[in-house]
C-alpha positions as CSV (number, residue, x, y, z in Angstrom):
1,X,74.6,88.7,60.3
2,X,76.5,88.6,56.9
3,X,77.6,91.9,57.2
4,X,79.2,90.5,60.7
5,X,80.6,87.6,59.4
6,X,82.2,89.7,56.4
7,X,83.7,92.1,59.0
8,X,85.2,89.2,61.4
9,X,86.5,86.9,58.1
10,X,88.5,90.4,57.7
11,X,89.6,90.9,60.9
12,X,91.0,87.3,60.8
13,X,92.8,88.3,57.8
14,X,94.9,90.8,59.6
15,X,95.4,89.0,63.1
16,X,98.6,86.9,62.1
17,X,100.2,89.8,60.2
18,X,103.4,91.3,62.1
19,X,103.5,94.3,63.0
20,X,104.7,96.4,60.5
21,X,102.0,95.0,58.3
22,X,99.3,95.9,60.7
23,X,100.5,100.1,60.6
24,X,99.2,100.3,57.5
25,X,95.4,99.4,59.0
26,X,94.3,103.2,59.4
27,X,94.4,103.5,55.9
28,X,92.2,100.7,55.5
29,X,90.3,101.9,58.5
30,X,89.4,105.5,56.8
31,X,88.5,103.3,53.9
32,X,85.9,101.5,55.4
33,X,85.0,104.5,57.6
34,X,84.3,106.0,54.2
35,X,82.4,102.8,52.3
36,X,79.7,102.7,55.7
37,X,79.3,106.5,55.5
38,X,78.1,106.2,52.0
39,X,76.0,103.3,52.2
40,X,74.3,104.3,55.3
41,X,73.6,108.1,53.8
42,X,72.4,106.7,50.4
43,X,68.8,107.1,49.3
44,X,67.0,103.6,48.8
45,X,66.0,105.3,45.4
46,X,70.0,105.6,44.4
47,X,70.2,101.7,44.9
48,X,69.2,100.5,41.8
49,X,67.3,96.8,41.8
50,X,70.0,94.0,42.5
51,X,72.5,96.6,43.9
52,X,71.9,94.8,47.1
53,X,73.0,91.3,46.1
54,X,75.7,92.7,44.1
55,X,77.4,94.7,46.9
56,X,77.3,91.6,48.8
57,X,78.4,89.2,46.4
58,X,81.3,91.4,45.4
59,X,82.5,92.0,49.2
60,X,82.0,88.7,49.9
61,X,84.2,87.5,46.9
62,X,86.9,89.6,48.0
63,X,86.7,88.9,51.4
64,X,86.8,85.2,50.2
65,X,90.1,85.8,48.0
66,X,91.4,87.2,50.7
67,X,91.0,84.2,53.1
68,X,91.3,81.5,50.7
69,X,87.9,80.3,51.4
70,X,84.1,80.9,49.4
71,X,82.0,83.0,52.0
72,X,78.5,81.9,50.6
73,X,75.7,85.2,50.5
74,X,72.3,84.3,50.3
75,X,70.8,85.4,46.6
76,X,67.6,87.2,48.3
77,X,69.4,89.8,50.5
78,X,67.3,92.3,50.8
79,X,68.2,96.6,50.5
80,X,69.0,96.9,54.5
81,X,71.8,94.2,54.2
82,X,73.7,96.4,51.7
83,X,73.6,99.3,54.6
84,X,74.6,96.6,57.5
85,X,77.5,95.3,55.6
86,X,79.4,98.3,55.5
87,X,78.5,99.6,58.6
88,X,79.9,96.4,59.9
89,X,82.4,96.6,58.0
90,X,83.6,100.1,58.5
91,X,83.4,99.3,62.4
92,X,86.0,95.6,62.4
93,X,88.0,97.5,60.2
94,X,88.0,100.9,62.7
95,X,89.0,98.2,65.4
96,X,91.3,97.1,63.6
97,X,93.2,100.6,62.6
98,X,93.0,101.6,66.2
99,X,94.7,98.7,67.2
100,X,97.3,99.0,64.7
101,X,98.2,102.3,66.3
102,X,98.9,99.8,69.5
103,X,101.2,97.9,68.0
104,X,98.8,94.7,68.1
105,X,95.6,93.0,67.2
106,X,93.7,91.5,70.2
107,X,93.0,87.9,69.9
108,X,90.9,87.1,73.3
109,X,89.1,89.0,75.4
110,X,90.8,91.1,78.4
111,X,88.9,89.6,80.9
112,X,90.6,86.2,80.5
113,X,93.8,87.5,81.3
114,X,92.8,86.4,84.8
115,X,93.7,83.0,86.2
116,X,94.7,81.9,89.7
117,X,98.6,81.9,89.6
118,X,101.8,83.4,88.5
119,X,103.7,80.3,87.9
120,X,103.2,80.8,84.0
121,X,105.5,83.1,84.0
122,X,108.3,81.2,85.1
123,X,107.7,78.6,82.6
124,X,109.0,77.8,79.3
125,X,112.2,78.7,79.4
126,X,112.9,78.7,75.9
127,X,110.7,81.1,74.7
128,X,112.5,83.6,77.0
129,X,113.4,86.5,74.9
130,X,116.8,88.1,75.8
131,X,116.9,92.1,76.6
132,X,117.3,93.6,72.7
133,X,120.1,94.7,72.5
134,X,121.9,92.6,75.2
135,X,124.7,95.1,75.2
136,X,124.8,99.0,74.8
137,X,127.4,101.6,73.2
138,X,127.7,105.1,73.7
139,X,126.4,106.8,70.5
140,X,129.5,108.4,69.8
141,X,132.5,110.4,72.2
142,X,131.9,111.9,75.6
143,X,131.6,115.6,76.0
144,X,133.0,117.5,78.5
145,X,130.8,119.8,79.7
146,X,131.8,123.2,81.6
147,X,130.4,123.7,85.5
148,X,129.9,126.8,86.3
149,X,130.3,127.6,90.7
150,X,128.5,129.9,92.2
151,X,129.1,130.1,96.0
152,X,125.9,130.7,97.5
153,X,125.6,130.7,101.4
154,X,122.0,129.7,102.8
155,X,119.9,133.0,103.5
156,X,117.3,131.2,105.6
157,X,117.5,128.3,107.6
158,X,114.0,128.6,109.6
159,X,113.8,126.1,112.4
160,X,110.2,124.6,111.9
161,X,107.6,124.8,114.9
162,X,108.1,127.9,115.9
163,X,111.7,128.7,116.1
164,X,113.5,130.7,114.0
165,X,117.3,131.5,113.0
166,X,118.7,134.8,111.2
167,X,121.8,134.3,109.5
168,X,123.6,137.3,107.6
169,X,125.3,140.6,107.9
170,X,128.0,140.5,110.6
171,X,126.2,137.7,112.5
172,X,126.5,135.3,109.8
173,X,128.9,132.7,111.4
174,X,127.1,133.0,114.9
175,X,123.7,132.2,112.8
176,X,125.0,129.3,111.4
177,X,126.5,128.0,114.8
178,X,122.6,128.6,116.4
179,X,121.2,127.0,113.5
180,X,123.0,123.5,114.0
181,X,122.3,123.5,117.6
182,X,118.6,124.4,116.5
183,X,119.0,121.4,114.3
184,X,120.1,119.1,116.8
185,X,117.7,119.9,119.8
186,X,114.6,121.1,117.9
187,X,114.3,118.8,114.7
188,X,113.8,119.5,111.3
189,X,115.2,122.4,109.5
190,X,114.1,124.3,106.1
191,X,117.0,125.7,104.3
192,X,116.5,128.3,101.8
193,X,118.5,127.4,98.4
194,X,117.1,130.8,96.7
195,X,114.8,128.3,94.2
196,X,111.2,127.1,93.5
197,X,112.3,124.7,91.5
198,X,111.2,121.1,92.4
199,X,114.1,118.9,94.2
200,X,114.0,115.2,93.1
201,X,116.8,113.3,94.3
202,X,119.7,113.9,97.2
203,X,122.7,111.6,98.0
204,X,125.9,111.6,100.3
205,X,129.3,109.5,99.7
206,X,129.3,106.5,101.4
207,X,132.8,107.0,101.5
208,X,132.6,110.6,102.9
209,X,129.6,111.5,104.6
210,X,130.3,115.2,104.7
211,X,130.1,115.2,100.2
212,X,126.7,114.8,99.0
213,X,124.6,116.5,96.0
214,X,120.9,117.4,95.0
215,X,119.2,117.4,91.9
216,X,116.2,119.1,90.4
217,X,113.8,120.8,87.7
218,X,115.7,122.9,85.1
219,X,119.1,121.2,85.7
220,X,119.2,122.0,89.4
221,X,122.4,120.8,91.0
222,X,123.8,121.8,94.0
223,X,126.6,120.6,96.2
224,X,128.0,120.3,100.1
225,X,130.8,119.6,101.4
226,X,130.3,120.1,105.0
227,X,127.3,117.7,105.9
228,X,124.4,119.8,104.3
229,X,125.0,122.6,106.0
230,X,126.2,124.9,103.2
231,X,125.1,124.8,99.9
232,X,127.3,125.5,96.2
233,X,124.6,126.0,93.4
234,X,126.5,125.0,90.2
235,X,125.4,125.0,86.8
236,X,126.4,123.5,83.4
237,X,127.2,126.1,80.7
238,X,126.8,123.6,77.2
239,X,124.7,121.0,78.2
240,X,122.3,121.8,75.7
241,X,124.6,123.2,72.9
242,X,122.6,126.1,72.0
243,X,119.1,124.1,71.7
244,X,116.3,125.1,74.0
245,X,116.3,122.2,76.1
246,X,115.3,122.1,79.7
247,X,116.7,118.8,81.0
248,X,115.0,117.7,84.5
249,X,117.8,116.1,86.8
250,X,115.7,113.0,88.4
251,X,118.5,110.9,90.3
252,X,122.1,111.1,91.3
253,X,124.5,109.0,93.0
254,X,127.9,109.6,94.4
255,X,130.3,107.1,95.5
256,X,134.3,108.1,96.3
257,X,135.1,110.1,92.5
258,X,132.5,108.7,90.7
259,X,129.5,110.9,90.2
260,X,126.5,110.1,88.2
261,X,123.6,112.2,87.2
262,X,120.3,110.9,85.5
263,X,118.5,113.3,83.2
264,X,115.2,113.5,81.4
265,X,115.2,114.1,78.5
266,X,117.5,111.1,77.8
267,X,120.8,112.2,79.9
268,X,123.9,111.1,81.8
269,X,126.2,113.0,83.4
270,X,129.5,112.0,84.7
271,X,132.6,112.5,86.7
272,X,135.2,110.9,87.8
273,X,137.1,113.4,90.3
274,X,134.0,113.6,92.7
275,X,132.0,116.8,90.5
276,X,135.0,119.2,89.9
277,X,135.1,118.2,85.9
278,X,132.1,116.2,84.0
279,X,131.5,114.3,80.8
280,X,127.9,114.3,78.9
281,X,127.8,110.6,78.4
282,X,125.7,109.5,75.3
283,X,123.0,107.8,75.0
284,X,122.4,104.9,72.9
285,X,119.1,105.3,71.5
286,X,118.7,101.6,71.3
287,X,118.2,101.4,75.0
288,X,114.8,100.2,76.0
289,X,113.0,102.7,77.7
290,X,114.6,105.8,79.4
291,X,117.6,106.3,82.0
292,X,115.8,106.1,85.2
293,X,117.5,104.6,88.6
294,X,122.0,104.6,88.7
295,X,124.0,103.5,91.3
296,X,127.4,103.5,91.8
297,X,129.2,100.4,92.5
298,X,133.1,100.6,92.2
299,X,135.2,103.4,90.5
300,X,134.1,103.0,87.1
301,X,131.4,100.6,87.4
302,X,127.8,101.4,87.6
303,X,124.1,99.7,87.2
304,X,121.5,101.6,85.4
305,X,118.0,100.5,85.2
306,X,115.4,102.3,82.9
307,X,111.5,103.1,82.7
308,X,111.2,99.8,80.8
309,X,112.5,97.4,83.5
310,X,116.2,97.1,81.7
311,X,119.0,96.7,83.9
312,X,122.2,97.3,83.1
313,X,125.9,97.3,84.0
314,X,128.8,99.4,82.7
315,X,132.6,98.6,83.7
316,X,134.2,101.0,81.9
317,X,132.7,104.5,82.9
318,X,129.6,104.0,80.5
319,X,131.5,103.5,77.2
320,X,129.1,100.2,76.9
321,X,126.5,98.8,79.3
322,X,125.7,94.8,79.7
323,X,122.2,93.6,80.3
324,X,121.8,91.4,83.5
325,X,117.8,91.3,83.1
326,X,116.9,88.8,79.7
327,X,113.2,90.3,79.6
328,X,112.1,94.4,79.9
329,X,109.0,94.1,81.8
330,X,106.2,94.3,79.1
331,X,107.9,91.8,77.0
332,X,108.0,89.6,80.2
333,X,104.2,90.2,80.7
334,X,103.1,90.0,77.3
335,X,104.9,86.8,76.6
336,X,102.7,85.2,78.7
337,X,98.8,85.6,77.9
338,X,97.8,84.8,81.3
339,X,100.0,85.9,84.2
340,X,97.4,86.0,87.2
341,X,98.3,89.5,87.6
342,X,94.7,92.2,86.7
343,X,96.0,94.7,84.0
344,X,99.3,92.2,83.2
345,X,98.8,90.4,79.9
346,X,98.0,93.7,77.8
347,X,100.2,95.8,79.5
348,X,101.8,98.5,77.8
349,X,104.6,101.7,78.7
350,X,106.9,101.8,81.3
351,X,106.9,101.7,85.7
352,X,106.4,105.0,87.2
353,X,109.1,104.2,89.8
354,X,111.8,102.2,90.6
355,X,113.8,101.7,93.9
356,X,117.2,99.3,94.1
357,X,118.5,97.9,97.4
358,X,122.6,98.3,98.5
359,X,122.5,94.5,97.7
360,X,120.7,95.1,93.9
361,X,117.0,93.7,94.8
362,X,114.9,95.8,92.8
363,X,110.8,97.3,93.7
364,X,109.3,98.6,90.8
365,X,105.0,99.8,90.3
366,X,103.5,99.5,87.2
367,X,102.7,103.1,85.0
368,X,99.0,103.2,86.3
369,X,99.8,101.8,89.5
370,X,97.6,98.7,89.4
371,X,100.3,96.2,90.1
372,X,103.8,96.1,91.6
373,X,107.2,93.8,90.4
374,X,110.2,92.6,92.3
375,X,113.6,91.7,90.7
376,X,116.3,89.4,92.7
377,X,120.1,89.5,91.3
378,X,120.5,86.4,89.4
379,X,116.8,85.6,88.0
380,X,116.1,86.0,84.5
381,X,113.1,88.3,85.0
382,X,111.0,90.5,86.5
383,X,108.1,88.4,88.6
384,X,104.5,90.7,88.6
385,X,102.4,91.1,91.8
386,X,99.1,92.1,92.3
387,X,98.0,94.8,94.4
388,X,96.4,94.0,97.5
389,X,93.1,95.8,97.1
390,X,91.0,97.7,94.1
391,X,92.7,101.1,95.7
392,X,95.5,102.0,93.2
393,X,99.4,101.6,94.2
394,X,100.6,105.0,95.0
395,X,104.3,104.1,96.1
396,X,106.5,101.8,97.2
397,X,109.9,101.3,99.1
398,X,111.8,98.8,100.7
399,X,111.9,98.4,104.6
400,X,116.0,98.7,104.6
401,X,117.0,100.9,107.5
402,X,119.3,103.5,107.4
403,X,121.9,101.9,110.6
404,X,122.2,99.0,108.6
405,X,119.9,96.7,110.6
406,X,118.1,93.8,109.3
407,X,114.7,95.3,108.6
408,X,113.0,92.7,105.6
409,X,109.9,93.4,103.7
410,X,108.3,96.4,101.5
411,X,106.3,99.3,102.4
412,X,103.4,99.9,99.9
413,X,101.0,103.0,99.8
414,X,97.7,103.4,97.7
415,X,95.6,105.9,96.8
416,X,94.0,107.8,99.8
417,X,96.5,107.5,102.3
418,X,97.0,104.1,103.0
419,X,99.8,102.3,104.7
420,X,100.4,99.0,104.3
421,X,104.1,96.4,104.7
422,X,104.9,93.0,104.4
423,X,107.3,92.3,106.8
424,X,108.0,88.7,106.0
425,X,111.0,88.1,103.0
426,X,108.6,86.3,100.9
427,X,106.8,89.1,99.6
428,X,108.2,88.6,96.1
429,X,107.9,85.1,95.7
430,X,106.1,84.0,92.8
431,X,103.6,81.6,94.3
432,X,102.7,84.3,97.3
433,X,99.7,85.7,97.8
434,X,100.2,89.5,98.2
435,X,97.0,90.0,100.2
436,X,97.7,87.7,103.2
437,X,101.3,89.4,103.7
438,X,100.5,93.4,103.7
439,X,99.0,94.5,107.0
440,X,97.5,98.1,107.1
441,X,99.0,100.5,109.2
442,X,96.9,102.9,111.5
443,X,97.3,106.5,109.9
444,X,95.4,109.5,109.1
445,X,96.0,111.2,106.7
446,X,92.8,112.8,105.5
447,X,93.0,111.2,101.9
448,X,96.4,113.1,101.4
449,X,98.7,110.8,99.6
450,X,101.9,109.1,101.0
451,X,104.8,109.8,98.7
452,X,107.3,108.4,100.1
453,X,108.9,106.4,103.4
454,X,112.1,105.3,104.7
455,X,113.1,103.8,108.1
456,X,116.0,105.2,110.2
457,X,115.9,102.0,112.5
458,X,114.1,98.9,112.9
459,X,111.5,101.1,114.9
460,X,111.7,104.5,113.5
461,X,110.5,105.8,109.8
462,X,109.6,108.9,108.2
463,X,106.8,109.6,105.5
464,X,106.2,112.3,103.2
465,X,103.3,113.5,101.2
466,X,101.3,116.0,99.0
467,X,100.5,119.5,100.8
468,X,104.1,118.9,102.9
469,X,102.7,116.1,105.4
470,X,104.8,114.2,107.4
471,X,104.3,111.5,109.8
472,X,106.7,109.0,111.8
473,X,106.1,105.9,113.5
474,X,108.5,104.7,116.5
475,X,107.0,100.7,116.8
476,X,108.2,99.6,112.8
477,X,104.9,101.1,111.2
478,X,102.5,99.8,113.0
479,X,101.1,103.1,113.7
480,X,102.0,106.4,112.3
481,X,101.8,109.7,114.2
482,X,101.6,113.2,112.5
483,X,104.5,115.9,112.5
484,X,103.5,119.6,112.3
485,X,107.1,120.3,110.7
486,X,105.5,120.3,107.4
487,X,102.3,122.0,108.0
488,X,103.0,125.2,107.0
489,X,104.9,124.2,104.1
490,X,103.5,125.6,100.8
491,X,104.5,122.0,98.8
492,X,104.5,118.5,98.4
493,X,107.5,116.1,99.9
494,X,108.4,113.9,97.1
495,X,111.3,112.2,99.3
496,X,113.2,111.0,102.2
497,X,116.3,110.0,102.9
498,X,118.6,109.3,105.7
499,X,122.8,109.3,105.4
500,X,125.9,108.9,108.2
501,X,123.9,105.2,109.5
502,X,121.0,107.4,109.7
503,X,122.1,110.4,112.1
504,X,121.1,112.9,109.1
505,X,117.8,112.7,107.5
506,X,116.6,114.8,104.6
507,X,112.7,115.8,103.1
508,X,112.8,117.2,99.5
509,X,110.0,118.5,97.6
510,X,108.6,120.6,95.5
511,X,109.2,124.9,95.9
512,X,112.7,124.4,96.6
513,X,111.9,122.5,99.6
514,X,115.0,121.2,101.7
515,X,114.5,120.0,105.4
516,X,117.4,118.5,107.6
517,X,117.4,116.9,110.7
518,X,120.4,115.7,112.8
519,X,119.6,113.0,115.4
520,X,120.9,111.8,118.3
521,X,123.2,109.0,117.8
């Protein structure tokens, strides 16, 4: 019991200190690791008569020194105390270094992170804590970086479920014509971009629905100009300036000239004559978290938001960026020690994904997927949700259709292949309980994870998944059929999209995946 005592009256010591103080606890840790090693290991015959009392007496003072205050040890301790004490020891102080590594020494118990609302966190006002830094400069001058075209006509275009289209040799411009009639009466088309690369992102101008661009592993980029039907592979020749870098391209959005790419490792790519020249645009490494989500706005003007929940808004072609969001999302959680939300009040990292509205609502899911957050133009911060059962969030969308009809509410998937909406516009409200507004949807999906989901109308979506599955539902999600277009695909679909007020849809994936579909109008 002393040697407990001793071990807590230490770990008390080191709870207030900041953080830079509390790094420099794994020393201390390997010290005491060290002190309980030796007096565990020592023979009773080493410990010379008094030893016992002495140890204790000596720790005890120091301890006390430490706190300020006399920790009284009893005179009769006997030879087992003096191996207890630095076991105990050794073990508050372990606790101690390996929550230094954290960043943080605990001060209650995880389980009481739990109460019955969120209101908490839109209170106190004061102690809000703005974005740090509030606004962002380029580290250092643009770069213009060289594109190198390569015009690269599609080989294959197989039209899935049974069909089939040969384009090439002398037949070429008769294959092409069959395959956009195969397109338009049989459904969903693979084209063959000559890569196995993994495609993560694909996007059309709003302003011309004919320009559009995907992105991918290994600084995939490729570009159309006639609808999707014809691909350009292009390439940049000194993005990396001579370093072996392999830069992942993870989003991109196009809007009139501006162009933007997102990268990963840190990266943005610009330009300003709709992708005939780019700039590498710098980034600030005092920007919390990394360059996830960008959307064009106006020539110009663009919002970023990163992994950390940051939002941000550049005027001048990313020469600085202003924060619109006061709070990243952990320092919004862990302001608050209870926020209602399970895993909330200790959290840690960054979202796995975000997804922004054309009117700047924003959906993202927390790193492990056990609870969602909504942000709403205008508010201060990010409000946390809880999930609505133990099954962990796998993805999650808003309900926005594709012809621009009102369609409220979220989509949410979890772990297993579950479907689940909310349908009514208070889904991220902060007094709302999530359970009583997501319904499940009827789908079977053998346990194959949903991916991704996106409605063409108020009545018709599409959803992707692992091992290329794709479903659709024609009554809003309610129920959700499955498509054989994917089943012999050899990937997973990481996304869908629909462009033109959703007569074009698009499934990307993994392999160098690409399928199109032209509907009716």
């Amino acid at each position: 019991g002393q040697g407990l005592r001793t071990a807590s009256s230490i770990a008390m010591v080191f709870a207030p200190m900041p953080v830079s103080a509390k790094l420099a606890m794994p020393a201390l840790g390997a010290l005491a690791c060290s002190v309980m090693i030796v007096g565990t290991c020592m023979p009773s015959a080493w410990v010379q008569p008094g030893a016992s009392t002495g140890l204790s007496q000596q720790l005890n003072s120091a301890v006390g020194r430490l706190r300020g205050v006399g920790i009284p040890a009893s005179a009769g301790e006997s030879e087992a105390h003096s191996t207890l004490l630095p076991i105990a020891v050794g073990l508050g102080s372990l606790c101690i270094a390996m929550q230094a590594f954290r960043g943080r020494v605990p001060t209650q118990r995880r389980g009481a992170a739990r109460v019955t609302s969120v209101a908490a966190i839109a209170s106190s006002e004061a102690e809000v804590v703005d974005v740090d830094p509030a606004f962002v400069e380029a580290d250092g001058e643009e770069e213009d970086v060289e594109v190198i075209e390569v015009e690269m006509s599609v080989s294959r275009a197989e039209v899935l479920r049974g069909a089939a289209v040969a384009v090439g040799g002398a037949t070429a411009a008769a294959g092409m014509a069959s395959a956009a009639n195969a397109e338009e009466n049989l459904g969903w088309v693979q084209y063959d971009l000559n890569t196995g690369e993994t495609l993560y992102d694909i996007d059309f101008d709003t302003d011309d629905p004919l320009h559009g661009f995907v992105v991918g592993a290994r600084s995939l980029f490729y570009e159309t100009k006639d609808g999707g039907k014809r691909w350009v592979s292009r390439s940049f020749a000194n993005l990396s300036k001579g370093q072996d870098v392999s830069y992942r391209f993870q989003a991109v959005t196009v809007k009139g000239d501006d162009v933007w790419i997102v990268g990963k490792p840190p990266l943005l790519l610009h330009s300003k004559d709709s992708g005939k020249t780019w700039k590498k645009v710098p980034v600030s490494r005092k920007l919390p978290g990394l360059p996830q989500v960008m959307k064009v706005l106006a020539p110009g003007k663009a919002e970023l938001a990163t992994s950390s929940g940051a939002v941000y808004v550049t005027d001048n072609d990313g020469k600085n960026f202003k924060s619109i969001v006061k709070e990243t999302v952990d320092a919004t959680l862990n302001r608050v020690s209870s926020s209602g939300v399970n895993g909330a009040s200790y959290f840690t990292g960054s979202v796995k994904s975000i997804k922004r509205t054309q009117n700047g609502k924003y959906l993202a899911v927390a790193s492990r997927g056990n609870f969602f957050l909504t942000y709403t133009p205008g508010e201060a911060r990010w409000v946390p949700h809880n999930r609505i059962s133990a099954r962990r969030i796998q993805a999650m969308g808003f309900r926005d259709t594709a012809n621009n009809d009102k369609n409220p509410g979220v989509w949410m998937t979890l772990n297993g292949g579950y479907f689940t909406q909310a349908t009514d516009e208070k889904y991220d409200d902060i007094d709302t309980e999530t359970k009583k507004l997501f319904d499940f949807s009827s789908i079977r999906t053998g346990g194959i994870g949903i991916i991704d989901a996106a409605f063409r109308s108020q009545t018709e979506g599409w959803a992707v998944g692992g091992s290329g599955v794709i479903y659709f539902t024609t009554n809003g999600g309610k129920t959700w059929q499955f498509d054989s277009s994917g089943t012999e695909l050899p990937c997973n679909l990481y996304n869908v999209k629909f462009f033109n007020n959703g007569k074009i849809g698009y499934m990307i994936g993994s392999a160098g995946i690409l399928l199109r579909k032209v509907f009716e109008a």
